[in-house]
C-alpha positions, 0 to 999 in steps of 0.5 A: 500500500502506498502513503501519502505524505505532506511536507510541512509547508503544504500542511500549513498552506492547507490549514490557512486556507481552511481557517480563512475560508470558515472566517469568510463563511462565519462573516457572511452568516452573521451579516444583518441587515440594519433594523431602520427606526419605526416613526414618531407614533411607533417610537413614542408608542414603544416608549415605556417613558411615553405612555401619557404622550401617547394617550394625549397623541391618539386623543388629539387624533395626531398618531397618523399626521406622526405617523407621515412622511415628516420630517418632524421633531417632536420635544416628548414629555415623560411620563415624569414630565407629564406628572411634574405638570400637573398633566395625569391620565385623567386631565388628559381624558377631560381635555377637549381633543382640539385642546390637546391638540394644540399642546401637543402641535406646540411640542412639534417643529416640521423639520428635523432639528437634532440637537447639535444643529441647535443654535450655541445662545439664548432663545433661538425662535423656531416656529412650531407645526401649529403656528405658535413659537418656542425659543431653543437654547444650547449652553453648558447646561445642556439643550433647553426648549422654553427654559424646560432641559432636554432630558434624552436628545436625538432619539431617531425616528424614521420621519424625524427625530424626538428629544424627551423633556422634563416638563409639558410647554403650555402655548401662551394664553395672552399678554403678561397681564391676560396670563395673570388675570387667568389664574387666580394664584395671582389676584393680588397682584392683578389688583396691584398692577389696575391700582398702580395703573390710575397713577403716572405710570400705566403698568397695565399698558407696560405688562401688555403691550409689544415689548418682551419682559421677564415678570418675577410675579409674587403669589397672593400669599406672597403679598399677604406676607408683605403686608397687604392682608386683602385685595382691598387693602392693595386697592388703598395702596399709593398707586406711585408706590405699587408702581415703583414696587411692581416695575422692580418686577419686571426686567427687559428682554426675555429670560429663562430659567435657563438662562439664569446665572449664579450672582447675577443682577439684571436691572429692572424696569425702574432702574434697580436691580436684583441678585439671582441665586442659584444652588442645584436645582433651585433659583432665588431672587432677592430684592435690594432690601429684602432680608432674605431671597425669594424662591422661584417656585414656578418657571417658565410660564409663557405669555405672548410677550415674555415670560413670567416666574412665580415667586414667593416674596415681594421683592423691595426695592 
């Protein structure tokens, strides 16, 4: 019987060939094709940090227009976010759908703006798919829509791209003062701005015409606390002197929370200034003879001419 025998070097020409042919067929088994991103609607439908987004979107009968060709960018609220608005299950069940619809309209841009293409600055004007504006922002902090921070940035969807926020934007409901008379949190210093309004300053006029403001605005406890114990006793105020007291108010331009910063003292409408402070998560603003800061319980509240924040003091000049 005759043998057959393989020098070395052949034996090891065979075995790299056999290895570099199992690598070669390994490689294309293992080849996929790239699973694309579903829509806005089906992304947001298999959010399990959207379940209230989704029930507002079916609602306002939205899910087909986020379900389109686009391109869209929709700044999605959490389920947290939601929550944190004051927006559950059942407010969004009592809602009427145009409601919702608009709201949720003011959410979205038709064009897709990721967040790198955001402009670097304050408040760049975008307008929204229902007409509407929101002023974007990116700085060190991150990205910001109306003041509220982008949470989770650039999640991809087929006709767009969504950025979870931490807070529902509300569209503005009127000027500075038609969003104060709205709300009775504020009747105080509705009373105040109509009495100081009868002296040499029409601040009614100032709160509601075409210039951009920032309002600090106190809560009637706030007010209560200053000394004002009934909206009667406001209405017997000096009118001069609620003037000189709620122009201190108000700083020119508009400012989010955003855009705050630690020491800060913007001027004020009269002339005055006042002293941001911030530590982690919380704001204050102190007047120039308060004894103590007055905290920012509430911001970003949007009005057709700026914005206001809610504070818990009366800031003294």
């Amino acid at each position: 019987m005759k043998h057959l025998f393989l020098s070395g070097s052949l034996v090891k020409l065979l075995v790299v060939l056999l290895f570099s042919a199992t690598m070669v067929s390994c490689k294309k088994d293992s080849t996929t094709t790239p699973v694309m991103p579903g829509t806005i609607t089906a992304q947001v439908s298999a959010g399990s940090n959207f379940t209230l987004l989704k029930s507002a979107v079916v609602k306002a009968g939205l899910a087909t227009t986020l379900d389109g060709t686009g391109p869209f960018t929709v700044f999605a609220p959490t389920d947290d976010a939601f929550t944190a608005s004051g927006v559950t299950s059942s407010v969004i069940g009592s809602l009427p759908a145009d409601q919702l619809k608009a709201i949720l309209l003011y959410h979205t841009l038709g064009a897709k703006v990721m967040a790198a293409d955001v402009p670097a600055g304050p408040n760049a004007k975008v307008v929204t798919a229902g007409g509407d504006s929101v002023f974007v922002t990116k700085n060190s902090g991150g990205v910001f829509v109306n003041g509220v921070n982008v949470v989770t940035a650039d999640i991809a969807a087929s006709n767009g791209v969504i950025h979870a926020i931490s807070k529902v934007l509300f569209p503005p409901a009127g000027n500075i003062v038609e969003v104060a008379s709205a709300d009775t949190t504020f009747s105080f210093l509705v009373a105040a701005v109509v009495k100081a309004s009868s002296g040499s300053t029409n601040v009614a006029a100032i709160l509601s015409g075409g210039s951009i403001l920032t309002v600090f605005a106190p809560t009637n406890n706030a007010f209560r606390a200053a000394g004002f114990a009934t909206i009667d006793a406001v209405k017997a105020a000096n009118a001069n002197t609620l003037t000189s007291i709620l122009t201190y108010h108000v700083i020119p331009g508009r400012i989010f929370s955003s855009d705050l910063t630690n020491g800060a003292q913007p001027a004020t409408a009269n002339g005055g200034k006042v002293t941001i402070g911030l530590s982690g998560s919380s704001a204050t603003v102190k007047g120039n003879t308060n004894t103590s800061a007055s905290n920012i319980i509430a911001a970003n509240i949007m009005a057709k001419n700026g914005v206001i924040h809610v504070i818990d003091q009366v800031l003294l000049p």
